[in-house]
C-alpha positions in Angstrom: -6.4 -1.7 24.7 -4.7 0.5 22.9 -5.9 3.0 20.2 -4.1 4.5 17.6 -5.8 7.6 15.3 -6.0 6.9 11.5 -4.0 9.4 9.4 -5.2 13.2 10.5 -9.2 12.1 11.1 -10.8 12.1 14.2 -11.6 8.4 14.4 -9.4 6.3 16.9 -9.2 2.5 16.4 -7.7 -0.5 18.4 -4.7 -2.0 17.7 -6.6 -5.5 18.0 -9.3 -4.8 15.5 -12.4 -7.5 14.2 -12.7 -8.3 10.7 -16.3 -9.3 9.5 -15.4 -12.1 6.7 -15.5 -14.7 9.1 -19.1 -14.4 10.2 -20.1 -13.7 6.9 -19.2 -17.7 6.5 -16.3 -17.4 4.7 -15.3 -20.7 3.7 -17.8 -22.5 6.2 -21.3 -21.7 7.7 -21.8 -19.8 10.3 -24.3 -19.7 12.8 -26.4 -16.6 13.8 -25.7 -17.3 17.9 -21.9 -17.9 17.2 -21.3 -14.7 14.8 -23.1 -12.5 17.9 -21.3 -14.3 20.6 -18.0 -13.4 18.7 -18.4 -9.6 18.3 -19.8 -9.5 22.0 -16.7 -11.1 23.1 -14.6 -9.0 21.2 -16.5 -6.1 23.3 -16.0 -7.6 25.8 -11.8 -8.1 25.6 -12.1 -4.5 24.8 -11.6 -5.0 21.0 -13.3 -1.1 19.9 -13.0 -1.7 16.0 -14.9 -3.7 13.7 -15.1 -4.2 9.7 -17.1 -5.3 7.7 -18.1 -5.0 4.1 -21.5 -5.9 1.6 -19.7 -8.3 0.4 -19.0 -10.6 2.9 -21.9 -13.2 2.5 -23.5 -11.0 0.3 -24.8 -8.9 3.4 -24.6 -11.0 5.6 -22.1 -10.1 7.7 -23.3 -6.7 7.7 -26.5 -7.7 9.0 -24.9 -10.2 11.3 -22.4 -6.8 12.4 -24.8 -4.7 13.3 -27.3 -6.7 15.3 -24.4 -7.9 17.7 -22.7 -4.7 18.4 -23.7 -2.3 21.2 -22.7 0.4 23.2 -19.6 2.5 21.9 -17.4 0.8 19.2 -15.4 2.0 15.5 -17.3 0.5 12.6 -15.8 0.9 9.1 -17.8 -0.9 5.8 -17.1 -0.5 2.3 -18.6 0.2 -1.0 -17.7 -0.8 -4.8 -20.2 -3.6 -5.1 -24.2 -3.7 -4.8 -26.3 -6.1 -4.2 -28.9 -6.9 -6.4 -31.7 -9.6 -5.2 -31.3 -12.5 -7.9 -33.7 -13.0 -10.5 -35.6 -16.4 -10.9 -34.0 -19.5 -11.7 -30.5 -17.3 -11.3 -27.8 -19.2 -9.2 -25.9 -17.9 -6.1 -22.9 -16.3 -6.3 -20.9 -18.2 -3.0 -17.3 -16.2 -4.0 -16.3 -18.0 -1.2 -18.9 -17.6 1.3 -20.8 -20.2 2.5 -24.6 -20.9 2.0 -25.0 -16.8 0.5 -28.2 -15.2 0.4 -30.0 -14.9 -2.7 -28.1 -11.3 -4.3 -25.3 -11.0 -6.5 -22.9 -8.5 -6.2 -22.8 -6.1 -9.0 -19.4 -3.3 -9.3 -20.5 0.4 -9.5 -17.8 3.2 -8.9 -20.3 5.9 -9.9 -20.7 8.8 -7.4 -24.3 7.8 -6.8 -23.3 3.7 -6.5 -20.9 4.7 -3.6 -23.6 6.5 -1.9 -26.6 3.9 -2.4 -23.8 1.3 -1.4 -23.6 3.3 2.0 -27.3 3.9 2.6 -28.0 0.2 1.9 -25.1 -1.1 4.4 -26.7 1.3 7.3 -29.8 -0.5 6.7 -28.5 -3.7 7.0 -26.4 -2.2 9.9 -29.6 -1.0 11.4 -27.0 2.2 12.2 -27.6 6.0 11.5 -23.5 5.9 10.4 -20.4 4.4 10.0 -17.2 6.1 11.2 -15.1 4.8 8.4 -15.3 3.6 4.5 -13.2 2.1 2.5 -13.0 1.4 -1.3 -12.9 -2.2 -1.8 -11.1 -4.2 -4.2 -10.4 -1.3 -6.7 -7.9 -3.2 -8.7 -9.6 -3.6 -12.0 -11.2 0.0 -11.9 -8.6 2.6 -10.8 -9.4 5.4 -13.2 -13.5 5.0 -12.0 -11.7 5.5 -8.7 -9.9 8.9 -9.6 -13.0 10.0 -11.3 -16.6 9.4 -9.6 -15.5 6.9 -6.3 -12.9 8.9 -4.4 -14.5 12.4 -5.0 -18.0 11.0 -3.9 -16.4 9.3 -0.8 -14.2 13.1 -0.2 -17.9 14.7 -0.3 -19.5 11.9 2.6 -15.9 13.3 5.0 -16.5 16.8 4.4 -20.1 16.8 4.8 -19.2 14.8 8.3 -21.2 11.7 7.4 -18.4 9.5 7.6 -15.2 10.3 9.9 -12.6 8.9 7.7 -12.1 7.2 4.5 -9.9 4.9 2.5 -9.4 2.2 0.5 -8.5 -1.7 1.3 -7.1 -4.1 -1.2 -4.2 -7.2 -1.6 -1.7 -5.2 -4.0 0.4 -2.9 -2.9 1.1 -1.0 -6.1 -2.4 0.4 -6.8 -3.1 1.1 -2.8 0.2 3.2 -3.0 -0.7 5.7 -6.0 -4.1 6.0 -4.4 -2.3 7.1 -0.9 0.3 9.2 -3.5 -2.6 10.6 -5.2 -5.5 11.2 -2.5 -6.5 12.4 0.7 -6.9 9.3 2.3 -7.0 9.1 6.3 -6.2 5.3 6.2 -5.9 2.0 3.7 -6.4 -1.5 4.5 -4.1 -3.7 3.2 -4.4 -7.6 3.6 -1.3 -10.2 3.6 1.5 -7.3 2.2 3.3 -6.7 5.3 3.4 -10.0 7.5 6.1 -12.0 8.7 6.6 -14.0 5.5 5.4 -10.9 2.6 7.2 -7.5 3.7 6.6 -6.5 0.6 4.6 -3.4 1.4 7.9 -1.8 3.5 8.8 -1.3 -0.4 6.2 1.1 -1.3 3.3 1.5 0.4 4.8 1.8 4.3 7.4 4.8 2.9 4.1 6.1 0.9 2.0 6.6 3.8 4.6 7.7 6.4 5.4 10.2 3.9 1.6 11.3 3.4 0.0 11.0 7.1 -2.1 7.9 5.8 -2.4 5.5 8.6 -2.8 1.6 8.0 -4.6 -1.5 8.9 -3.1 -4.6 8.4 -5.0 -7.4 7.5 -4.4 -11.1 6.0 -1.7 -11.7 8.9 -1.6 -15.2 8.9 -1.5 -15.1 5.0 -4.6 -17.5 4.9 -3.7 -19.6 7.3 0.1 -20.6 6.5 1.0 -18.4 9.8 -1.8 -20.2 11.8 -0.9 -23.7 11.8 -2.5 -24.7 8.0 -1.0 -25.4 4.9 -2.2 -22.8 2.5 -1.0 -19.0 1.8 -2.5 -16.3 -0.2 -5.9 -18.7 -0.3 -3.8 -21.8 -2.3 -2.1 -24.6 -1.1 1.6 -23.3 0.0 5.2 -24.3 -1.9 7.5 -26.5 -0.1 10.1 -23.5 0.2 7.1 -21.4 1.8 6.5 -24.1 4.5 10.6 -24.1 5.3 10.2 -20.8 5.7 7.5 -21.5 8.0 9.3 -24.2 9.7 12.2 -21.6 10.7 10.2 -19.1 11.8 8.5 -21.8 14.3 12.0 -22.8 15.6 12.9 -19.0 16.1 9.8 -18.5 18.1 9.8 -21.3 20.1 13.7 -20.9 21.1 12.3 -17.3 22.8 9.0 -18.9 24.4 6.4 -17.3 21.7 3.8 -18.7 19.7 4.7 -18.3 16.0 1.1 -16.7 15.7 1.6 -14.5 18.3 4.4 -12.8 17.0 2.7 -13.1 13.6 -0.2 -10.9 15.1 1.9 -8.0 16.8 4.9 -7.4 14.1 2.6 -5.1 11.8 2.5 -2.9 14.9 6.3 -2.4 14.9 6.2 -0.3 12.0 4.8 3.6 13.1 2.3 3.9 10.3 0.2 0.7 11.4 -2.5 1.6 13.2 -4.3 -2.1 14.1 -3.9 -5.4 13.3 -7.5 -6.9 11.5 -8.0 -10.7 12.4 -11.7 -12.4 11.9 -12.7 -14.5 14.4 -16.1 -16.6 13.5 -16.6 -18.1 17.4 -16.4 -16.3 20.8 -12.9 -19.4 21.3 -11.5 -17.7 18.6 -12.1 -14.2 19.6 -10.2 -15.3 23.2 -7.5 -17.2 21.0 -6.2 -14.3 19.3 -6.7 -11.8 22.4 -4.8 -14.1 24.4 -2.0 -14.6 21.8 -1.9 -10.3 21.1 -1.6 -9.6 24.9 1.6 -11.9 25.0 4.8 -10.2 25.9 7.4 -10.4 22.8 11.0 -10.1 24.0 13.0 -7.9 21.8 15.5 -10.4 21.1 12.8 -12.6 19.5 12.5 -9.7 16.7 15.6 -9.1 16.4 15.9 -13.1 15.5 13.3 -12.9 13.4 
């Protein structure tokens, strides 16, 4: 497969790239034989890049990450969020994960949070490093960013305990003064540039082509609206949505392609998108979506589009 560098760092990632949510359970349980079988298969199709992040099943899917994985592979986590066992009689926190283990997540931007956050991920890891971090979800705490999170992160890269940095988030507007701002080697940004939400060719595309700062795209079904379900952006989808959707299926099938197919490779058409992230909670999955990425895509099918 092919692999791509992010921004000026030494770290090369797949254009076909594993995102850790799923096997977190996200949405729906998980079992410990199907989350390993996924990431071996994803070896195995010679997927080399893998994400993953505490909060996904509130470690879970780090510790799920990490015991599956061998041999060489790319390994990116994130920090922004503890975990912090639960006290007694204190509820859960699901956020959307499935059966979670008893922590809740706690924010901490402080110089010394971002670097417990990564000594507790290598632990549930089981690794001596990761090749890649990102800030995650920053949206409500962009001046913590500017001053304790970014300059601790800057210090893990230069001191060579992490190969490159960055941050991952939904909104386009915040990721683009951080990449207008910082020294970031790559950002992660989920459902902005897809086949129904370009919006990120407004401002954060231009940003990083401008800046070096490579991208991986993320959210490219948009929940599920691009995959054959009915919702978008994690709620149900508007009727003028599904049209959309509708027409786009038409368009594909007129050249012989799978809407998600195309849905998966179009990030890659643009020269700052380094890998497309899709989570895959099942080894069937895993061999859905490499199947549907290897597909040829005739250039008249995007110029249709």
């Amino acid at each position: 497969m092919e692999r791509r560098r992010l921004g000026r760092s030494p770290v090369e990632v797949t254009t076909l790239s594993f995102g850790g949510a799923a096997i977190g359970g996200l949405y729906a349980p998980v079992s410990d034989a199907d989350a390993t079988a996924a990431v071996r298969r994803a070896q195995e199709r010679g997927i080399g890049y893998f994400d993953t992040a505490p909060h996904y099943g509130a470690g879970r899917g780090e510790r799920r990450m990490g015991a599956a994985l061998t041999g060489e592979y790319v390994l990116s986590t994130k920090v922004g969020r503890l975990l912090v066992p639960l006290g007694p009689g204190e509820p859960p926190e699901p956020e959307g994960f499935a059966d979670p283990p008893p922590y809740r997540r706690v924010w901490d931007w402080s110089a010394d949070g971002v670097r417990r956050s990564l000594e507790e991920s290598l632990k549930r890891l089981g690794a001596d490093r990761v090749d890649v971090v990102y800030l995650h979800d920053p949206d409500d705490h962009e001046e913590e960013v500017y001053a304790t999170a970014y300059p601790a992160l800057a210090a893990l890269r230069d001191e060579g305990v992490v190969g490159a940095i960055g941050a991952g988030m939904n909104r386009t507007p915040m990721l683009t003064r951080l990449v207008e701002r910082l020294d970031l080697d790559v950002v992660l940004c989920a459902g902005r540039y897809t086949l129904l939400d370009r919006s990120a060719e407004e401002d954060l595309l231009p940003a990083c082509a401008r800046r070096g700062t490579s991208v991986v795209a993320g959210g490219v079904y948009n929940s599920g609206l691009l995959a054959g379900g009915t919702t978008y952006d994690y709620a149900p989808a508007p009727p003028e949505l599904r049209e959309r959707v509708a027409r786009l299926e038409r368009i594909c099938a007129e050249h012989g392609v799978p809407l998600r197919a195309a849905a998966l490779r179009f990030p890659l058409r643009h020269p700052a998108v380094a890998s497309v992230l899709v989570g895959c909670r099942s080894a069937a999955e895993v061999d859905d979506n490499g199947d549907l990425f290897e597909l040829e895509i005739p250039e008249t099918l995007w110029e249709a589009l």
